[in-house]
C-alpha positions in Angstrom: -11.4 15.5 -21.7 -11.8 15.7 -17.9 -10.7 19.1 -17.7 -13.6 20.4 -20.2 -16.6 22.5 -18.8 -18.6 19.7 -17.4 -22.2 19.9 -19.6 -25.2 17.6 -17.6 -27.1 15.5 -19.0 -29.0 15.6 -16.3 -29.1 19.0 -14.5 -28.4 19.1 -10.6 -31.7 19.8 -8.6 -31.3 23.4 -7.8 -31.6 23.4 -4.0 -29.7 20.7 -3.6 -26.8 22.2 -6.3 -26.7 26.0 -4.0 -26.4 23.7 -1.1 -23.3 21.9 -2.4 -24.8 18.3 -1.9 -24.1 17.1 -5.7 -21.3 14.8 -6.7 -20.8 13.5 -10.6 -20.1 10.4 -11.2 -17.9 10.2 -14.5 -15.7 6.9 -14.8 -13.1 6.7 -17.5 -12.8 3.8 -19.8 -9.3 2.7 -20.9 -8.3 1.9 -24.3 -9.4 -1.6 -24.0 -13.3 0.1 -22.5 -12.1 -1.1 -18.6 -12.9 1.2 -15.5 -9.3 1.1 -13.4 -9.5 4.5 -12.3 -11.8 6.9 -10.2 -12.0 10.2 -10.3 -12.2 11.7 -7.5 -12.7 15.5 -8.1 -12.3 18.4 -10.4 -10.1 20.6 -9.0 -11.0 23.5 -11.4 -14.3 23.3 -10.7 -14.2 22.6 -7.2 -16.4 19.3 -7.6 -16.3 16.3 -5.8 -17.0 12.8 -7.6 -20.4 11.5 -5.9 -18.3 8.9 -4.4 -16.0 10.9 -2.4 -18.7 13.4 -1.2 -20.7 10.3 0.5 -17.3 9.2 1.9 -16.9 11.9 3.1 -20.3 12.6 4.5 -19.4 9.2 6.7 -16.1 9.7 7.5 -17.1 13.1 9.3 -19.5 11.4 11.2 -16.5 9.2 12.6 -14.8 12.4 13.4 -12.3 12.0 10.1 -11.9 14.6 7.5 -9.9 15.0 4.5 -6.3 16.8 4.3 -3.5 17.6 2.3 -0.4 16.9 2.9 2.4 19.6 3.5 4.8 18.8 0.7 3.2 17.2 -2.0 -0.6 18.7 -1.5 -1.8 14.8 -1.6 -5.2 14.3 0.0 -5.5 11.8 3.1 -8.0 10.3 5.1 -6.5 9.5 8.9 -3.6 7.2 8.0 -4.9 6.4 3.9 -2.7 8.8 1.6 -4.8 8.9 -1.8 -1.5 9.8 -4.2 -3.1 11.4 -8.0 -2.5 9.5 -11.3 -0.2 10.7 -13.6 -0.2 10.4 -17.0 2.4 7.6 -17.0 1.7 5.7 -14.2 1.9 1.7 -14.1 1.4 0.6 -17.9 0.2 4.2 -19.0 2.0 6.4 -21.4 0.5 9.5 -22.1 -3.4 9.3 -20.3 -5.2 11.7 -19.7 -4.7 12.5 -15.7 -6.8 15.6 -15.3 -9.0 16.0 -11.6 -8.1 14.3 -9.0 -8.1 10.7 -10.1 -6.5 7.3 -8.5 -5.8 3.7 -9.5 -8.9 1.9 -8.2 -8.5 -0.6 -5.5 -11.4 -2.8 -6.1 -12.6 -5.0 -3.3 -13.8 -7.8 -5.5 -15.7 -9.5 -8.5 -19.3 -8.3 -9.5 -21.8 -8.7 -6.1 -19.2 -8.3 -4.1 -21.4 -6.0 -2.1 -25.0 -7.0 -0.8 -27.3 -6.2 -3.0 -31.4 -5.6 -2.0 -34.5 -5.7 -3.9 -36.3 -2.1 -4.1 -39.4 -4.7 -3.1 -37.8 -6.0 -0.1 -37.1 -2.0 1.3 -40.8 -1.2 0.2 -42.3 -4.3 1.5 -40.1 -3.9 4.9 -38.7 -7.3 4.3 -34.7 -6.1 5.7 -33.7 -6.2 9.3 -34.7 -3.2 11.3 -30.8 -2.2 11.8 -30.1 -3.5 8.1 -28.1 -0.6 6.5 -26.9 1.0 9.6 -23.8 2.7 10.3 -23.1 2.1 6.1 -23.2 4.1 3.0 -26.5 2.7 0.9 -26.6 3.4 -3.2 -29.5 2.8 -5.1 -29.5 1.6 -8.6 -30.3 -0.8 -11.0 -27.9 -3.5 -11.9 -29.3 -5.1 -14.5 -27.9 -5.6 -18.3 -31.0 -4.4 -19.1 -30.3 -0.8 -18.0 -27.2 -0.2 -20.1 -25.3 0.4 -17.1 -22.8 -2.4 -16.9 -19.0 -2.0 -17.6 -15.6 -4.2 -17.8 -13.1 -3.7 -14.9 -9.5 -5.6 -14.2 -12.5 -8.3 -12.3 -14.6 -8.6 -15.7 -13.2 -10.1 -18.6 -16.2 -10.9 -20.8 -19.3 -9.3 -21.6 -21.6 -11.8 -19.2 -19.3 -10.6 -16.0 -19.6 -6.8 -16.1 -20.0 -4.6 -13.3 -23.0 -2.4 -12.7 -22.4 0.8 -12.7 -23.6 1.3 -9.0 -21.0 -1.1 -7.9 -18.0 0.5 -9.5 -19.5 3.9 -7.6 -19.1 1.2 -3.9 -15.9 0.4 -5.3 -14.9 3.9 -5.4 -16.3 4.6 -2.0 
């Protein structure tokens, strides 16, 4: 359950945890093991998914912060109202909607989004202004590293998304 005392498997650096510079970064799988939602935060916990706290991060830079909203305490970003899941949204009946959580919008199939070698960064083989003014995530997206998931784009085992690029998705 998302509302459960989160338990790490891998605990928070310390520093960086008093600092308040951690995010998780929980999906849900639906009945049929597909990623359609994001959650966002856990309210109870006052924890932001690792997604939202690097949107965040570069949204304030742009001079744009989160808010609620007077009458239904929705968040929103400048003009983008994020409204919560509930439990029997679109073809749900009875899910579990607990944090904040939304439908994900994804923005397209696997490698949607550029993806770089760690060898190219080491080697200095990328642009000098290559990664600026964007949000950069590091991981692996190989099958290999038992990261890989089906989403709405991904309807056999060979087309899964990486685990990395569900977290751009979310961002």
């Amino acid at each position: 359950m998302i509302g459960d005392k989160r338990q790490y498997r891998v605990k928070p650096n310390p520093t960086l945890k008093e600092k308040k510079q951690i995010g998780f970064n929980d999906v849900i799988l639906d009945q049929d093991n597909k990623i359609r939602r994001a959650i966002l935060a856990l309210p109870s916990e006052k924890t932001l998914s690792l997604a939202m706290y690097l949107a965040l991060l570069y949204l304030k830079e742009k001079n744009i912060t989160l808010t609620t909203t007077e009458k239904d305490n929705y968040w929103q970003l400048k003009d983008t109202l994020f409204i919560p899941f509930e439990s029997n949204d679109g073809g749900y009946s009875h899910a579990d909607s607990g944090g904040y959580q939304i439908l994900l919008n994804y923005r397209g199939n696997v490698n949607h989004f550029q993806i770089v070698s760690l060898f190219d960064v080491l080697e200095n083989k990328l642009p000098s202004n290559w990664g600026k003014d964007k949000i950069i995530l590091v991981g692996f997206v190989g099958e290999s590293f038992q990261d890989v998931h089906l989403t709405p784009y991904t309807n056999t085992p060979d087309q899964r998304m990486s685990g990395v690029e569900i977290h751009a998705n979310i961002i």
